[in-house]
N, C-alpha and C positions, 0 to 999 in steps of 0.2 A: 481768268477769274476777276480781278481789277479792274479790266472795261467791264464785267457786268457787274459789280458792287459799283464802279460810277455812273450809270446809267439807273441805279435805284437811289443814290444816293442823291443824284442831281450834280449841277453845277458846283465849279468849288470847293470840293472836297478832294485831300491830298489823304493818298489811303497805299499803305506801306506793309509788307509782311508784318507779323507781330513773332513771329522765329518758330520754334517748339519741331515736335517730330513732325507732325500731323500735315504742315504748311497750309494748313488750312483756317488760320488766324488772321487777323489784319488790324491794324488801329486807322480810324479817320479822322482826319483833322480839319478842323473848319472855322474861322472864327472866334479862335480862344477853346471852342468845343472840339473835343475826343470823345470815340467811339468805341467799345472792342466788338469786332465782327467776326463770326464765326460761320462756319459754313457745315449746315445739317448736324447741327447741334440737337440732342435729344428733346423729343414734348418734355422731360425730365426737369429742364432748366426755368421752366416758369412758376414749378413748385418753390425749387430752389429759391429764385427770387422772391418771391411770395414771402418765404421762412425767413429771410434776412441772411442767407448762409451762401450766397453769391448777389454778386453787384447785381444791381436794379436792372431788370429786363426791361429795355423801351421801347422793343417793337420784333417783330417777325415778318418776315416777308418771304413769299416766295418766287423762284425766276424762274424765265422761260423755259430751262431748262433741266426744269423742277428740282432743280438743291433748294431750301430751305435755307437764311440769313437769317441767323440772331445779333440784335445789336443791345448791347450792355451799356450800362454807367461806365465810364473810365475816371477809374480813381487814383489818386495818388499813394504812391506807397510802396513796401517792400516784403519780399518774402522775410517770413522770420527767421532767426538764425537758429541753429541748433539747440543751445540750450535754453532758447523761450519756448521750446517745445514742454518744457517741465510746469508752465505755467498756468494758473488759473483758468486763465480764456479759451485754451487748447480744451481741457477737460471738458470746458460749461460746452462751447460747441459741438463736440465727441455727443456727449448727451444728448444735447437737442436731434440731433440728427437720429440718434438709436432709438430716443423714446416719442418720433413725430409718426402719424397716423396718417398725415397728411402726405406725405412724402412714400410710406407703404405702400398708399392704396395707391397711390399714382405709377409705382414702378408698379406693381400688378396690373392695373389697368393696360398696362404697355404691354403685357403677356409677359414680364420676369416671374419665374417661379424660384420660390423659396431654392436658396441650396443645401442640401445638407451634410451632414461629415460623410455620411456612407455615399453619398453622390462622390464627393471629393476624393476618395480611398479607392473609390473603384475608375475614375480620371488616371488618376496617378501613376497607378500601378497599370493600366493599359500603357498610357503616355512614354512611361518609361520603359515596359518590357516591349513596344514597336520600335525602338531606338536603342536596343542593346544595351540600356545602364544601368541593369540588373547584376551587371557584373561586379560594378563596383563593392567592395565591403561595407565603405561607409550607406550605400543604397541599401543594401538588405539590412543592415542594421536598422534604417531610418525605418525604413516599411514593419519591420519587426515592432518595433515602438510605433507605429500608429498604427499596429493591430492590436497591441498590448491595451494602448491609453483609448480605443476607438468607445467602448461604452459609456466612458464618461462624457462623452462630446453629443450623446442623444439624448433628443428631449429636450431640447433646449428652446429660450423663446428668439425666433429668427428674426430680423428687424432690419434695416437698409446700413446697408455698410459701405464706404468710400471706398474700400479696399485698396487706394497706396496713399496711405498716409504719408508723407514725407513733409519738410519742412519749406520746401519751394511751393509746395499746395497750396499753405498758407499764405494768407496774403494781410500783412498790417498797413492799415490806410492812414494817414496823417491825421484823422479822427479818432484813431485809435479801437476801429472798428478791427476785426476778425473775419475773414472769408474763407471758405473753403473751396479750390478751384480745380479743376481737370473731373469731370465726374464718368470719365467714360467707360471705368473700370466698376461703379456701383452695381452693386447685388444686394439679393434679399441673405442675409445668412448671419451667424454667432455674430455679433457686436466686439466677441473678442478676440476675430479679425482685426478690427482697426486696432483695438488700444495693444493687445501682444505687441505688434510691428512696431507703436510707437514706443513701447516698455525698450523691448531690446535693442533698437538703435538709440534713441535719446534718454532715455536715463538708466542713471547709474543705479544697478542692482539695489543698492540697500535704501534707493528713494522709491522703488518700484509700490511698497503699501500705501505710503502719501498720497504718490501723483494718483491708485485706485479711490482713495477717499477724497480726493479733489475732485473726481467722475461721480462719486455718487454709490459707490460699492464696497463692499466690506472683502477684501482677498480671502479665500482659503485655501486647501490644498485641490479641491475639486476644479476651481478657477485656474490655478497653476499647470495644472494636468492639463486643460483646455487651451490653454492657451499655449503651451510647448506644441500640443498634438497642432494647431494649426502652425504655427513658426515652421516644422518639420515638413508638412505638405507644402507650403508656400514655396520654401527652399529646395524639395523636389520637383517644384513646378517648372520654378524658373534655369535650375539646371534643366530639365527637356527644353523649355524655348533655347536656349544659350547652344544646344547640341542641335537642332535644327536651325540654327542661322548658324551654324560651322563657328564656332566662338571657344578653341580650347582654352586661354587664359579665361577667360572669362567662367567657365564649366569647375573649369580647377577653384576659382574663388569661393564658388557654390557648393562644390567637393567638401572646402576648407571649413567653410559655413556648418555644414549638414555634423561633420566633425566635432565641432565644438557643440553644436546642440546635440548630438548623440549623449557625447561626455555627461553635460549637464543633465540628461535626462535620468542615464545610470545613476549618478551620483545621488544628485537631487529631489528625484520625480520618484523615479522606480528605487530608491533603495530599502 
């Protein structure tokens, strides 16, 4: 892949892995200028550019043997740490991204269709009962509560979601910009997808109505219910991937997880 990104890049150009799972990244260097090159990156990413929610797309090209190269802005900068996730900026881009039209229509245009809870519910519970982890207790409990909380989750308005929020996504530039990066996971579905996941890893329960009114939203108990019910399917998800890549410690984590969100839901949600 290196001889043919040098062969589009030209002369001159020192072009190095960029790491990640995928190995399908690379920075080029040239004259003081860097590049991030990507290889059959989504039509997805020139919306993104566009909205100011990833670095400046500068070009696409395609090779002879038809992959697709996108080259970006390379900026300087760093993921944000964990607890800047509780911050303003996090919130205001969460937003833009849930409430853009422009970015909807473009993952539709691409053939994504809306997802929604009862799509989800009936994933899961296939996923898991072809994989025997039906057995577990903490599993029937978890599926019990997301048949319990599933009415509250419809009718909702669906809107594009990043869906893995984490804090290495983020990316703060020495401009003191905000980006949002890896988009390969985006879907059309609940908005409260994203912020749940960032609620229960980076903040602390009793900041959780703040950091909603720093989004633009007033909490209630209906939003609460909504967002448990996806934490729960999310957490049954990724215990199936973890049980199909043979991962016990890792399954057990996920066990552990589902656990703690059970508790909280009896206690909390349903009491």
């Amino acid at each position: 892949m290196i001889e043919w990104l040098g062969q589009v890049l030209g002369v001159g150009w020192k072009i190095t892995p960029a790491g990640g799972l995928t190995g399908d990244a690379y920075v080029a260097e040239k004259d003081n200028r860097r590049l991030f090159l990507k290889r059959n990156s989504s039509p997805f990413l020139a919306v993104l550019s566009a909205e100011g929610i990833v670095p400046k797309l500068i070009w696409t090209k395609r090779l002879e043997n038809g992959d697709v190269i996108t080259a970006q802005e390379w900026l300087e900068g760093r993921a944000l740490k964990s607890y800047e996730m509780q911050h303003q900026r996090v919130a205001d881009i969460l937003y833009k991204i849930h409430h853009s039209s422009e970015l909807l229509h473009m993952l539709m245009r691409m053939g994504k269709k809306p997802v929604t809870s009862d799509d989800s519910f009936s994933y899961v519970k296939r996923l898991l009962t072809s994989l025997g982890l039906m057995k577990h207790q903490e599993v029937q409990v978890a599926m019990k509560h997301l048949e319990q909380l599933l009415p509250k989750t419809r009718n909702q308005n669906l809107v594009v979601c990043h869906c893995d929020i984490n804090h290495n996504n983020l990316i703060l530039t020495e401009d003191s910009d905000v980006f949002l990066v890896d988009w390969d996971n985006a879907m059309i579905a609940d908005p409260v997808t994203d912020f749940g996941m960032l609620l229960k890893w980076y903040i602390p329960r009793e900041n959780w109505n703040d950091w909603l009114h720093k989004y633009g939203i007033t909490p209630d108990n209906d939003l609460f219910e909504r967002m448990y019910w996806y934490l729960v399917q999310d957490a049954l998800r990724f215990l199936g991937w973890h049980a199909q890549r043979k991962e016990p410690e890792k399954m057990a984590e996920r066990l552990r997880d589902l656990k703690e969100l059970n508790e909280h839901i009896r206690h909390f949600i349903l009491k």
